[in-house]
PDB file of the backbone (N, CA, C, O) and the ligand in Angstrom, with CONECT records:
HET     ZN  A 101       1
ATOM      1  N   UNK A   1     202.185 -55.303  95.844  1.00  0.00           N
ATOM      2  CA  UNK A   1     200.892 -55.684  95.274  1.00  0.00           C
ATOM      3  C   UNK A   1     200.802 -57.186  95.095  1.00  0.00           C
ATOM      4  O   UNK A   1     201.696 -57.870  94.597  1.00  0.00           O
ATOM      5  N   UNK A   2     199.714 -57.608  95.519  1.00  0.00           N
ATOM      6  CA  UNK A   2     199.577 -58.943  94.999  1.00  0.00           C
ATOM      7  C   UNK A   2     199.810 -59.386  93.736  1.00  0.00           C
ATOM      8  O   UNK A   2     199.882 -58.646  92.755  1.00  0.00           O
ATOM      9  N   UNK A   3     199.985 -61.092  93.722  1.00  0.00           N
ATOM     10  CA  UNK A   3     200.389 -60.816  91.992  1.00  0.00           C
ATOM     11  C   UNK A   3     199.135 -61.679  91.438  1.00  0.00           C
ATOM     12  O   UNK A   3     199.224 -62.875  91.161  1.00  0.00           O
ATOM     13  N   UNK A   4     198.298 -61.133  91.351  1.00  0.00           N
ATOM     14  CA  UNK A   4     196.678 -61.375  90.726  1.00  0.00           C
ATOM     15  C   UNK A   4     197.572 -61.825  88.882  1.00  0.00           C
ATOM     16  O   UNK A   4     198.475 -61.296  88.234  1.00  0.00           O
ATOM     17  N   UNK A   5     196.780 -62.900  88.697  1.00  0.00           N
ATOM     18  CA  UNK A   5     197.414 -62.928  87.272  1.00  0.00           C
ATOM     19  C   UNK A   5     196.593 -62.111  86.655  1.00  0.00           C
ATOM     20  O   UNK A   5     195.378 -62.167  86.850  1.00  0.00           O
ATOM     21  N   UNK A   6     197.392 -60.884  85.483  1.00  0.00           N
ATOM     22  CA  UNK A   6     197.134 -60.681  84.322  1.00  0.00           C
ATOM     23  C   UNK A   6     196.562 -61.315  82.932  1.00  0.00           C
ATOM     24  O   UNK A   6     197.356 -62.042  82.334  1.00  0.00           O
ATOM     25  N   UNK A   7     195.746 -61.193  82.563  1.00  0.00           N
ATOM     26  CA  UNK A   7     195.114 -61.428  81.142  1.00  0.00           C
ATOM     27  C   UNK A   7     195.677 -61.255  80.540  1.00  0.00           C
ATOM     28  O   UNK A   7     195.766 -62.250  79.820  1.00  0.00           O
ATOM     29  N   UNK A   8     196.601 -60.134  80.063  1.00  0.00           N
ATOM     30  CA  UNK A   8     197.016 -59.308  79.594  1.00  0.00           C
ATOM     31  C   UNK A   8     198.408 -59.614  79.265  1.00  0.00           C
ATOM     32  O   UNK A   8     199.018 -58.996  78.392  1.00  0.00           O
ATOM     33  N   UNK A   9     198.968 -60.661  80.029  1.00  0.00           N
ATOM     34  CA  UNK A   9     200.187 -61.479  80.136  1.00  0.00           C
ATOM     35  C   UNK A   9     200.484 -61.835  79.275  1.00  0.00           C
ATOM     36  O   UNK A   9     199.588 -62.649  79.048  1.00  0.00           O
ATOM     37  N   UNK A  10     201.302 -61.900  78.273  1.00  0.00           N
ATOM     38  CA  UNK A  10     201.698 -62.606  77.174  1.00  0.00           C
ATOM     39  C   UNK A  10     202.454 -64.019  77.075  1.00  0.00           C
ATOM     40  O   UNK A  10     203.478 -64.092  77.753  1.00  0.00           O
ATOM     41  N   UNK A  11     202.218 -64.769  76.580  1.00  0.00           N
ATOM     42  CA  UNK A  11     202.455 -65.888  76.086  1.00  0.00           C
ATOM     43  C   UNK A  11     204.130 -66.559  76.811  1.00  0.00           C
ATOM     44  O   UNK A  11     204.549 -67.552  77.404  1.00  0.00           O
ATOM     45  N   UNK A  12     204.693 -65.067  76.197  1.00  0.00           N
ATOM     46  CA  UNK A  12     206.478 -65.366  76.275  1.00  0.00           C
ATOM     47  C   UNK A  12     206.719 -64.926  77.981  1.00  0.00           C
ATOM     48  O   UNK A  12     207.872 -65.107  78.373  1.00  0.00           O
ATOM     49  N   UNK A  13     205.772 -64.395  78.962  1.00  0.00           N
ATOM     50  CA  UNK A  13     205.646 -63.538  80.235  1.00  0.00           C
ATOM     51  C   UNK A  13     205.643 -62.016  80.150  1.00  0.00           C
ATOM     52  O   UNK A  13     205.338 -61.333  81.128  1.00  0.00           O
ATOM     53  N   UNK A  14     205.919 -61.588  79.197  1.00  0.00           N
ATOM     54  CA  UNK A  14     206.266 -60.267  78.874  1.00  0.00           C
ATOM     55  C   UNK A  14     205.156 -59.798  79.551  1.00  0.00           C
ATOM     56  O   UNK A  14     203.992 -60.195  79.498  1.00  0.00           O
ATOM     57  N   UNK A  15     205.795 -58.657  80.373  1.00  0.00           N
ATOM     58  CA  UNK A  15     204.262 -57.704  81.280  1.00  0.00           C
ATOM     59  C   UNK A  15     203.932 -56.886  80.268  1.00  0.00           C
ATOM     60  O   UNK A  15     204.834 -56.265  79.706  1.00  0.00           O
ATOM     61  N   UNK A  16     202.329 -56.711  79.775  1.00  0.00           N
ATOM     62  CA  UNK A  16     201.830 -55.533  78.525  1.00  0.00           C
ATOM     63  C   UNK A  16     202.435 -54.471  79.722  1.00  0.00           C
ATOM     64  O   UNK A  16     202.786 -54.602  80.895  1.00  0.00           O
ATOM     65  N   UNK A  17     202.344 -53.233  78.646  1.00  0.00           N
ATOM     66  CA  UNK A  17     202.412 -51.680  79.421  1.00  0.00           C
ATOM     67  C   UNK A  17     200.884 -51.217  79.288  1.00  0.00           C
ATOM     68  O   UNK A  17     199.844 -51.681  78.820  1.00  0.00           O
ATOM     69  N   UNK A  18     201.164 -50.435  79.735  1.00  0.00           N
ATOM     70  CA  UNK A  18     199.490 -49.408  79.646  1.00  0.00           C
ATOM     71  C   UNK A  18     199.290 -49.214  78.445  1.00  0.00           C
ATOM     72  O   UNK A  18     198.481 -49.948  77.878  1.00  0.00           O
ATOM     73  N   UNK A  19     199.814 -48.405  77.870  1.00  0.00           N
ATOM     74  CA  UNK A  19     199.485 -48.405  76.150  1.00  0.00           C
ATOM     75  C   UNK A  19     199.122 -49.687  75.838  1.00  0.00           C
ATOM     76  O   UNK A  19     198.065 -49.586  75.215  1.00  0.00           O
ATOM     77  N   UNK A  20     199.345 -50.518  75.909  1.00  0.00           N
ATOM     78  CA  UNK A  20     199.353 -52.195  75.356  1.00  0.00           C
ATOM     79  C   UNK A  20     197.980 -52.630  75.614  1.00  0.00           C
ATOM     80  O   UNK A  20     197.270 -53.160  74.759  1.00  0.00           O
ATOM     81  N   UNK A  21     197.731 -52.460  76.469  1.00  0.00           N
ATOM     82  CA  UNK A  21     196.297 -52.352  76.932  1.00  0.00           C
ATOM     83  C   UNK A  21     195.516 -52.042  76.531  1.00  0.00           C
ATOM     84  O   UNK A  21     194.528 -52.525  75.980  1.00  0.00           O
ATOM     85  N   UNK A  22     196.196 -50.346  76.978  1.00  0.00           N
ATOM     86  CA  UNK A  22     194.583 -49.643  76.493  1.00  0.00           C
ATOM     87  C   UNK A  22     194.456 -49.712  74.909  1.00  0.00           C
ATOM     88  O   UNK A  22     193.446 -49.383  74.286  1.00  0.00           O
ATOM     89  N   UNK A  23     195.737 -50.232  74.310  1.00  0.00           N
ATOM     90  CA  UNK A  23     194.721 -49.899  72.985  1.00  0.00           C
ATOM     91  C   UNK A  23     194.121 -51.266  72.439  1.00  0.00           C
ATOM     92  O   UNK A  23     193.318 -51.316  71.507  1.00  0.00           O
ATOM     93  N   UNK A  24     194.657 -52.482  73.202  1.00  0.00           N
ATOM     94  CA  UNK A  24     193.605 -53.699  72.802  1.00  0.00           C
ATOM     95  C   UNK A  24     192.041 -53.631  73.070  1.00  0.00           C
ATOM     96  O   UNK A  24     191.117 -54.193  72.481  1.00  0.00           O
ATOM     97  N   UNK A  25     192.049 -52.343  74.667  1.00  0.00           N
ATOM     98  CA  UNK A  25     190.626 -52.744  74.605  1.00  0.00           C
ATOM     99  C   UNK A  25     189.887 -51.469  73.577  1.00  0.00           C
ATOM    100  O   UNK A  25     188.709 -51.513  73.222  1.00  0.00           O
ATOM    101  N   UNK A  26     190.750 -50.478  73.244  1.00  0.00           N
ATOM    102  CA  UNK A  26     190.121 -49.736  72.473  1.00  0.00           C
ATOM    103  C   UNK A  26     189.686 -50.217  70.902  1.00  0.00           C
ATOM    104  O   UNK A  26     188.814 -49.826  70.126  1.00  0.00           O
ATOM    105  N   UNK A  27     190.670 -51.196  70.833  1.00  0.00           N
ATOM    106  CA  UNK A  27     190.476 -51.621  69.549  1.00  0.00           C
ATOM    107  C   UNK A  27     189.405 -52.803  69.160  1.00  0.00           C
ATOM    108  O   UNK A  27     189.092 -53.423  68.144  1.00  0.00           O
ATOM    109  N   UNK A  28     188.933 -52.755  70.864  1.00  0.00           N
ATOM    110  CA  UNK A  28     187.741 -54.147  70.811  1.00  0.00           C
ATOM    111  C   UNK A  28     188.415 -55.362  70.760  1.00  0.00           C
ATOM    112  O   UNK A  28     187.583 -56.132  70.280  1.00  0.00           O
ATOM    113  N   UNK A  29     189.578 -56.069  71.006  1.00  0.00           N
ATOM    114  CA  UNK A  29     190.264 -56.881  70.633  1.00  0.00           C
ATOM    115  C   UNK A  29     190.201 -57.936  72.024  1.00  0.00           C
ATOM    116  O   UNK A  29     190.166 -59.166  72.045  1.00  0.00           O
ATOM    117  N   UNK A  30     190.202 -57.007  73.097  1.00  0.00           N
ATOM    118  CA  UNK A  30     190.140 -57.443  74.478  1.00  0.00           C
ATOM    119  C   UNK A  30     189.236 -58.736  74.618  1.00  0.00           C
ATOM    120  O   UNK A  30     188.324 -59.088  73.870  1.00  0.00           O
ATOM    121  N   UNK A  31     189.703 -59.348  75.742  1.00  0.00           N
ATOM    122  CA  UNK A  31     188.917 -60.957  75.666  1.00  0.00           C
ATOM    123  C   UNK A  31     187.626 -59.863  77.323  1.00  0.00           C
ATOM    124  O   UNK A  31     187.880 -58.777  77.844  1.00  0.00           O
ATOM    125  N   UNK A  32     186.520 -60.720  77.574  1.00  0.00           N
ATOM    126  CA  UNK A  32     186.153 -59.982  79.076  1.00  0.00           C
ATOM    127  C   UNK A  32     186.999 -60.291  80.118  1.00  0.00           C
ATOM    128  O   UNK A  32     186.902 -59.458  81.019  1.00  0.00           O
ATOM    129  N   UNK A  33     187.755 -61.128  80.332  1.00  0.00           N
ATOM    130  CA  UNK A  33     188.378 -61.087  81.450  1.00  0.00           C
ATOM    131  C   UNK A  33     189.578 -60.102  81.121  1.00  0.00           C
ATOM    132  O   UNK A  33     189.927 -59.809  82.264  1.00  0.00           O
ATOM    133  N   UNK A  34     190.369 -59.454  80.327  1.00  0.00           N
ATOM    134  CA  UNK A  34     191.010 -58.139  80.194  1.00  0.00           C
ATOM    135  C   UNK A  34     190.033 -57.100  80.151  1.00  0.00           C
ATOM    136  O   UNK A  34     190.496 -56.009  80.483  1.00  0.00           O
ATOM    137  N   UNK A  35     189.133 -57.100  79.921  1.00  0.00           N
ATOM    138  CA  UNK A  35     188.178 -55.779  80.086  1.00  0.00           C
ATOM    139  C   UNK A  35     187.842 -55.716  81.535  1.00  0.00           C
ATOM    140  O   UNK A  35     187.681 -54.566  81.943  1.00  0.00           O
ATOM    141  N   UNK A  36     187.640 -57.029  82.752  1.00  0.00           N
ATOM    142  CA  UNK A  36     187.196 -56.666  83.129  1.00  0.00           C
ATOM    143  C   UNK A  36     188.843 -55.689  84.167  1.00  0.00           C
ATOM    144  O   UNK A  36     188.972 -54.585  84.697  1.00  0.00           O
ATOM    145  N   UNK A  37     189.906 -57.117  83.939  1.00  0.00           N
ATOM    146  CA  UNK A  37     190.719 -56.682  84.764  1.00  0.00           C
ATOM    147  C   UNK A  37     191.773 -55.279  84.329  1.00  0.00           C
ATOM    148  O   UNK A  37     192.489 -54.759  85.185  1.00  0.00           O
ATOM    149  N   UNK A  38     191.742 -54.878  83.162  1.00  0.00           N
ATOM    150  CA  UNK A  38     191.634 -53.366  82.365  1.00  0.00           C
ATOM    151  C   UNK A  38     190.879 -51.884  83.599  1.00  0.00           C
ATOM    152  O   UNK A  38     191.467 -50.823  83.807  1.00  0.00           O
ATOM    153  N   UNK A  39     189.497 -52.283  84.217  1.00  0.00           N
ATOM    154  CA  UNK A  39     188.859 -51.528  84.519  1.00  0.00           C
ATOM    155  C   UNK A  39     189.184 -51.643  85.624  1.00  0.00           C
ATOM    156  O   UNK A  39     188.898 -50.631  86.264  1.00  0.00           O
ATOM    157  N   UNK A  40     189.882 -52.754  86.469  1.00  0.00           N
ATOM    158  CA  UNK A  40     190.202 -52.345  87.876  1.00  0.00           C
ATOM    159  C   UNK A  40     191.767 -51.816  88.032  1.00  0.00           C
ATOM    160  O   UNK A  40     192.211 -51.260  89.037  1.00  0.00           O
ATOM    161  N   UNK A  41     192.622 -52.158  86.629  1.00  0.00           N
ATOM    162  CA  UNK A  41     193.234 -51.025  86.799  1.00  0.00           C
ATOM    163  C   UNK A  41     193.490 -49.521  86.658  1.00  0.00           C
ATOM    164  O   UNK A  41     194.459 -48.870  87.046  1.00  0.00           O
ATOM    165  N   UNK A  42     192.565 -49.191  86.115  1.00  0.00           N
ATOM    166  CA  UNK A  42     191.764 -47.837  85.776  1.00  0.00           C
ATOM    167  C   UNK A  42     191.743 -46.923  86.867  1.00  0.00           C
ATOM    168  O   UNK A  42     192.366 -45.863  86.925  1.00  0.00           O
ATOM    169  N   UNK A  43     190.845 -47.491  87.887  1.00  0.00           N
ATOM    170  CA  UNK A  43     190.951 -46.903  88.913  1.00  0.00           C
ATOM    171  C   UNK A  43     192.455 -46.463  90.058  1.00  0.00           C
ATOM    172  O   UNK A  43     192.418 -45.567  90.902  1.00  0.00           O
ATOM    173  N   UNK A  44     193.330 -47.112  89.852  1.00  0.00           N
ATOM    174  CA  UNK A  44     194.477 -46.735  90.185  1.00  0.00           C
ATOM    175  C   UNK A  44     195.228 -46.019  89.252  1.00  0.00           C
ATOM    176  O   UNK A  44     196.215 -45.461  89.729  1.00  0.00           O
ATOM    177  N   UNK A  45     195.012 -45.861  87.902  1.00  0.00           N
ATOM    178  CA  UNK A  45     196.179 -45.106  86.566  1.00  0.00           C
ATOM    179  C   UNK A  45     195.448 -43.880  86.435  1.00  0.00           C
ATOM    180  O   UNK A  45     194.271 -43.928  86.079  1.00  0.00           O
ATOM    181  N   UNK A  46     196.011 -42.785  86.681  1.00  0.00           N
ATOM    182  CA  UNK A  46     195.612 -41.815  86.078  1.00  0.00           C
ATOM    183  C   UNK A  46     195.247 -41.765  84.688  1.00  0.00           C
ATOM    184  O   UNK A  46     194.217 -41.586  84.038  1.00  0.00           O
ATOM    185  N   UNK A  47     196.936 -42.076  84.385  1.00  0.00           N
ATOM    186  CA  UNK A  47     196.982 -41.995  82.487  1.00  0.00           C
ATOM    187  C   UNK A  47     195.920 -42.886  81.763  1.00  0.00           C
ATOM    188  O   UNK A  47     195.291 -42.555  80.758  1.00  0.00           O
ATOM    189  N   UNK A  48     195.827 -44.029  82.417  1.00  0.00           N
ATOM    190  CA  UNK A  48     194.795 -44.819  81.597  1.00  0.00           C
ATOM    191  C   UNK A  48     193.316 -44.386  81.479  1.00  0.00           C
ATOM    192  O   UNK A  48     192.602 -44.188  80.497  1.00  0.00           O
ATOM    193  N   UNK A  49     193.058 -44.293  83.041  1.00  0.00           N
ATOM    194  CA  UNK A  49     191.477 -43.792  83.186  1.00  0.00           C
ATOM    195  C   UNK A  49     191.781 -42.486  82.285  1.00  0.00           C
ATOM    196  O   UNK A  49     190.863 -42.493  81.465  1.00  0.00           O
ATOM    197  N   UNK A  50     192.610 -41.358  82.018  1.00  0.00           N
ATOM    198  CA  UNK A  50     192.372 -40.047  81.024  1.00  0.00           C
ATOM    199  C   UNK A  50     192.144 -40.661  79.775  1.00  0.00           C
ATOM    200  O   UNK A  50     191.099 -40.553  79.134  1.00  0.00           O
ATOM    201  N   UNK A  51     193.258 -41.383  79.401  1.00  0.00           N
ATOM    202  CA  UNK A  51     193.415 -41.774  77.979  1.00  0.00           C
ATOM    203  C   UNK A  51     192.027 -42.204  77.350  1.00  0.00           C
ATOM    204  O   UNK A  51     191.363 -41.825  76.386  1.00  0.00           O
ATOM    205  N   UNK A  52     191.876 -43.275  78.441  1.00  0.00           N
ATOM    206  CA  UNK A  52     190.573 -44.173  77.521  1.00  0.00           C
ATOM    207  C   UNK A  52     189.569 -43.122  77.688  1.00  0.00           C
ATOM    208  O   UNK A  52     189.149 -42.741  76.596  1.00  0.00           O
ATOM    209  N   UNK A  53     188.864 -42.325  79.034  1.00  0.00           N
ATOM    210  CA  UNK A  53     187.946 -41.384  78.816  1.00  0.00           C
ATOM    211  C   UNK A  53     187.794 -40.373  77.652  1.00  0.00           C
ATOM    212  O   UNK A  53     186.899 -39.738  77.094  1.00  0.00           O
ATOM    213  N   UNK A  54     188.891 -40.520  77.590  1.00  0.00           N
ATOM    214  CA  UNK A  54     189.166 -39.121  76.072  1.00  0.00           C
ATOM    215  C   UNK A  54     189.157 -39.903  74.745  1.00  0.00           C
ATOM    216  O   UNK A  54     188.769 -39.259  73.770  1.00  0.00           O
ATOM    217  N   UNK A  55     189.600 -41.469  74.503  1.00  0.00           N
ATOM    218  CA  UNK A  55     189.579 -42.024  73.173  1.00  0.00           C
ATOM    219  C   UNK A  55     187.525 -41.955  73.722  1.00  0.00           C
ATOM    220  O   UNK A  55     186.883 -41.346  72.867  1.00  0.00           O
ATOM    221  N   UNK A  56     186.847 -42.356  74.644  1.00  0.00           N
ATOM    222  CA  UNK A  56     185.639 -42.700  74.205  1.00  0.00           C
ATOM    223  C   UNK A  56     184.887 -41.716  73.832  1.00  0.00           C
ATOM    224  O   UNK A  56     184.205 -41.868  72.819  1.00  0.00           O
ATOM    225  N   UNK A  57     184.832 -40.355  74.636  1.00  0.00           N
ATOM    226  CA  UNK A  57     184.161 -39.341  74.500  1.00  0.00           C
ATOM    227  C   UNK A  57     184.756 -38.913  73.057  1.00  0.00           C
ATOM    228  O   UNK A  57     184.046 -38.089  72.482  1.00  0.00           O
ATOM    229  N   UNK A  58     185.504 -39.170  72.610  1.00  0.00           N
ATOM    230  CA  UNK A  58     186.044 -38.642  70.919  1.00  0.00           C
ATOM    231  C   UNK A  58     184.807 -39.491  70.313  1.00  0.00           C
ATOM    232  O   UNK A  58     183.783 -39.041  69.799  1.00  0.00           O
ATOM    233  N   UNK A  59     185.133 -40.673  70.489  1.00  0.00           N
ATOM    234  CA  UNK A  59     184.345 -41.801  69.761  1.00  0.00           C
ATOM    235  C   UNK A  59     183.095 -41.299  69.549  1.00  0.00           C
ATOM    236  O   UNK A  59     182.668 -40.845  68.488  1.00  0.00           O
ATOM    237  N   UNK A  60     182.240 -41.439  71.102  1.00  0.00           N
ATOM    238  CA  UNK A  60     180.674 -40.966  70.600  1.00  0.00           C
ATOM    239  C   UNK A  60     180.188 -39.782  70.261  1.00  0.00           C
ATOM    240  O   UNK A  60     179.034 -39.358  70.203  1.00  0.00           O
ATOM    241  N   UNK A  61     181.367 -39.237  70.013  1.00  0.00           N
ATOM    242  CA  UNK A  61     181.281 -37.684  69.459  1.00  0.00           C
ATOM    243  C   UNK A  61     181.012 -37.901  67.937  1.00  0.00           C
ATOM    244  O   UNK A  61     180.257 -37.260  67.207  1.00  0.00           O
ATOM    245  N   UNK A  62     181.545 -38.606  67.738  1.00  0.00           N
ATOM    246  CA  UNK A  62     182.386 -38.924  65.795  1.00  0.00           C
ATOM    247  C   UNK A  62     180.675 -39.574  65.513  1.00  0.00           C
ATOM    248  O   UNK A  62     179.860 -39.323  64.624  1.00  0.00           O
ATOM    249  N   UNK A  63     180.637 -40.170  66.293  1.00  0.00           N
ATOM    250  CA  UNK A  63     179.371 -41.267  65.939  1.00  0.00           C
ATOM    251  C   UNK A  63     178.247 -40.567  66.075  1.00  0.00           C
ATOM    252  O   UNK A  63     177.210 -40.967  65.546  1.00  0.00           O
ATOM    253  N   UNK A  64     178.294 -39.369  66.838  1.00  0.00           N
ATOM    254  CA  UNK A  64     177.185 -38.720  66.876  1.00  0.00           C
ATOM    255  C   UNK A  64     176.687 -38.044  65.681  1.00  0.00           C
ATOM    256  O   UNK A  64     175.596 -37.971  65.116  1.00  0.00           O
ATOM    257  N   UNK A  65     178.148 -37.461  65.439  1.00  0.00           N
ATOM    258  CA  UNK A  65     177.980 -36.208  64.672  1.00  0.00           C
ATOM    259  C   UNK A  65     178.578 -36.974  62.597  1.00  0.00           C
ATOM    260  O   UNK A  65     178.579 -36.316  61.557  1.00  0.00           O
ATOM    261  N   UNK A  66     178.862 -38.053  62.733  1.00  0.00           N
ATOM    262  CA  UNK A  66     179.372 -37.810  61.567  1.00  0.00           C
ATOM    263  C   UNK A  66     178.878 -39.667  60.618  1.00  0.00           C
ATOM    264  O   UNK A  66     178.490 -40.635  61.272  1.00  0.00           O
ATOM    265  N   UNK A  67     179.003 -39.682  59.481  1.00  0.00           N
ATOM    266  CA  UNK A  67     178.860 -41.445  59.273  1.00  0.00           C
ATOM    267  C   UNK A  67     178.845 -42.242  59.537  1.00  0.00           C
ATOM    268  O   UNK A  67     179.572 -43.144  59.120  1.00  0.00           O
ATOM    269  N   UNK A  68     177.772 -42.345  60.598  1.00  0.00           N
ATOM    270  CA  UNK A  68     176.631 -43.083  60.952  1.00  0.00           C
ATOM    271  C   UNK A  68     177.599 -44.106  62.278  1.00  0.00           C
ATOM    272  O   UNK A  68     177.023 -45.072  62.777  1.00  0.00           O
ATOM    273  N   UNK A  69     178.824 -43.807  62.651  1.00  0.00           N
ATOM    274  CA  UNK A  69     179.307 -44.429  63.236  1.00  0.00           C
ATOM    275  C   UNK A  69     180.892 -45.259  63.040  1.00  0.00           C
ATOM    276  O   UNK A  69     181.651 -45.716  63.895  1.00  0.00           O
ATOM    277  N   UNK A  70     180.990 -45.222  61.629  1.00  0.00           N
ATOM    278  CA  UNK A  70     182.143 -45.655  60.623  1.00  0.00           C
ATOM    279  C   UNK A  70     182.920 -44.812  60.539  1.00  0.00           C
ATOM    280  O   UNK A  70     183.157 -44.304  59.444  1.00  0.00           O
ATOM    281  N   UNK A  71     183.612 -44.371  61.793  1.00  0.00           N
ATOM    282  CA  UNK A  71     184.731 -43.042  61.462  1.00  0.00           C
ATOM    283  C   UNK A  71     186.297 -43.805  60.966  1.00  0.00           C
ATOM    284  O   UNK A  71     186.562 -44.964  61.285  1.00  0.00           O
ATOM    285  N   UNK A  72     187.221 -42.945  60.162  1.00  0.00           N
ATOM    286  CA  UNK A  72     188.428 -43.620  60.133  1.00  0.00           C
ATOM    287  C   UNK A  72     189.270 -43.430  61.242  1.00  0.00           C
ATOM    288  O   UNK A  72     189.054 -42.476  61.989  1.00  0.00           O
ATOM    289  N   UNK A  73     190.057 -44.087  61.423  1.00  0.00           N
ATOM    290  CA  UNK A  73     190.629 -44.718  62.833  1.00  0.00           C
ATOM    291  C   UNK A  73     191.834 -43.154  62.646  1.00  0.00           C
ATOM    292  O   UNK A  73     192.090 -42.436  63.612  1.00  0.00           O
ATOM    293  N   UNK A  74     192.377 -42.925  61.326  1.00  0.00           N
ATOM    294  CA  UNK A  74     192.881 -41.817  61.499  1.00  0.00           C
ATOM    295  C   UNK A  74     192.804 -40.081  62.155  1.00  0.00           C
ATOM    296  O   UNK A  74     193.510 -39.407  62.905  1.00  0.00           O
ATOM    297  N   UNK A  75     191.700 -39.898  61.486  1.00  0.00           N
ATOM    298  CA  UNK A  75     190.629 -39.083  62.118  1.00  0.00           C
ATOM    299  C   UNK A  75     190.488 -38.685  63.741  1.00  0.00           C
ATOM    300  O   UNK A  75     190.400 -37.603  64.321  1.00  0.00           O
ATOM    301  N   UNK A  76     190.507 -40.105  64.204  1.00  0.00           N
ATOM    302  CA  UNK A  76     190.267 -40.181  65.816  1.00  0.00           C
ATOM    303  C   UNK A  76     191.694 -39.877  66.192  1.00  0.00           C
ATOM    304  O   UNK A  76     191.939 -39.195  67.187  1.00  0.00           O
ATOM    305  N   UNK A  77     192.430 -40.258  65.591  1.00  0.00           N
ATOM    306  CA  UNK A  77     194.122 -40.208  66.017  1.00  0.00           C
ATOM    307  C   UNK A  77     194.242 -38.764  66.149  1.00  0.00           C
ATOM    308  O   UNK A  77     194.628 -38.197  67.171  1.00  0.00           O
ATOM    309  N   UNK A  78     193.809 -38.064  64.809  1.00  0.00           N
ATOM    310  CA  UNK A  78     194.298 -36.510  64.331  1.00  0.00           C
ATOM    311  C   UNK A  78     193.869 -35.845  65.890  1.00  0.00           C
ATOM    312  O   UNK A  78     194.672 -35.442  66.732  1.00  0.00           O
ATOM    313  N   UNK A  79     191.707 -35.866  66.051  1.00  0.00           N
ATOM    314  CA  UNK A  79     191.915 -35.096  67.032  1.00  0.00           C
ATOM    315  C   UNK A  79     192.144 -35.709  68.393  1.00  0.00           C
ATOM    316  O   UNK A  79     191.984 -34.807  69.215  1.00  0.00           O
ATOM    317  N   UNK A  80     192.412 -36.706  68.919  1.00  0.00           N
ATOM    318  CA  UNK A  80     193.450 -36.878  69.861  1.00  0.00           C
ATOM    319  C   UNK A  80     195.041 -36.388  69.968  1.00  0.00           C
ATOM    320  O   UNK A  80     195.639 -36.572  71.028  1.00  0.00           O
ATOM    321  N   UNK A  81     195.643 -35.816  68.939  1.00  0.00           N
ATOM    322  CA  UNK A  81     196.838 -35.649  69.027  1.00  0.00           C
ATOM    323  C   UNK A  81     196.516 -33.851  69.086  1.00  0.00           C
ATOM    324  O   UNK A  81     197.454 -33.087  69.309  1.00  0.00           O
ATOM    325  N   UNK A  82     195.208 -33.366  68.876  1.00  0.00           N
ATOM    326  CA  UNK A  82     195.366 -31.910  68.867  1.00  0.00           C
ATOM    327  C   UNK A  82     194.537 -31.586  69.966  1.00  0.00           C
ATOM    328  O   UNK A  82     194.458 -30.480  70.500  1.00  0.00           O
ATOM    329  N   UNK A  83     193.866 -32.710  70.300  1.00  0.00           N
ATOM    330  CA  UNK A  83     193.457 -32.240  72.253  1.00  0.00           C
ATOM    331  C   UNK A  83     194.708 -32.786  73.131  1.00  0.00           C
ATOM    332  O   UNK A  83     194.372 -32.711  74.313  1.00  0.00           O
ATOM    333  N   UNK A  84     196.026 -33.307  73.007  1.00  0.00           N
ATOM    334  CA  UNK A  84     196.676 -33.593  73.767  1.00  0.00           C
ATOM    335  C   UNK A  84     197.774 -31.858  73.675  1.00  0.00           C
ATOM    336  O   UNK A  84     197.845 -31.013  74.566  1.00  0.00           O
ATOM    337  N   UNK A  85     198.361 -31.833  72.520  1.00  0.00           N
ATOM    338  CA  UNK A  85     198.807 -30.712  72.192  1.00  0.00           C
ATOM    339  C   UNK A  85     198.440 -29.449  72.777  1.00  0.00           C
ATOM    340  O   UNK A  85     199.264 -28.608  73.134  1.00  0.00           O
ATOM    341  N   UNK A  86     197.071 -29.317  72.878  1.00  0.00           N
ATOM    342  CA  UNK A  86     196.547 -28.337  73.463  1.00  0.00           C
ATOM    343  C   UNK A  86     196.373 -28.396  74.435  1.00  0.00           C
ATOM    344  O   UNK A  86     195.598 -27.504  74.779  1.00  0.00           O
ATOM    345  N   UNK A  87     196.844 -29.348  75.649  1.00  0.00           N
ATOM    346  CA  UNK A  87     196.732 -29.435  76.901  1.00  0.00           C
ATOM    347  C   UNK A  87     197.463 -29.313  77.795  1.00  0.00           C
ATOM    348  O   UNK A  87     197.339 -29.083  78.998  1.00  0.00           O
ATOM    349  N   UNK A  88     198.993 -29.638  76.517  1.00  0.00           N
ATOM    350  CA  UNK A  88     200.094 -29.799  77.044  1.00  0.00           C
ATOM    351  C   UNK A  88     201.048 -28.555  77.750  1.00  0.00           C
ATOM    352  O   UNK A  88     202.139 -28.823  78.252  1.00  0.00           O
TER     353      UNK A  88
HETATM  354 ZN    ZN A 101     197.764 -47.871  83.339  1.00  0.00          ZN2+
END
């Protein structure tokens, strides 16, 4: 693979992992040039493109259905860990 620089690159060189990632951009933390280069690796990761599809569809679920959009971050954890469980 080419070596396209990473955003995502840390300071010290350290390569992020996928988790590392996905949860900066889940956490909104992401700058746009990691969002954008986040989404072109998406298309090659299984795990990532599942992961994040499943943290978002949780999300606008919560927001749909529950305080006004202000869900606790725990909450989202709980049922992510009992739709993974159940999949497994
Ligand atoms: Zn990945």
């Amino acid at each position: 693979m080419a070596n396209l620089s990473n955003p995502f690159l840390q300071t010290d060189g350290k390569k992020p992992t996928c988790m590392e990632m996905l949860q900066s951009i889940l956490d909104g933390v992401a700058t746009p040039e990691q969002k954008v280069y986040f989404k072109q690796h998406m298309d090659h990761c299984m795990p990532c493109y599942k992961e994040y599809n499943l943290d978002m569809a949780i999300k606008e679920l919560l927001q749909s259905k529950c305080c006004g959009g202000d869900c606790p971050e725990d909450l989202v954890a709980q049922i992510k860990a009992k739709i993974k469980s159940s999949a497994a």
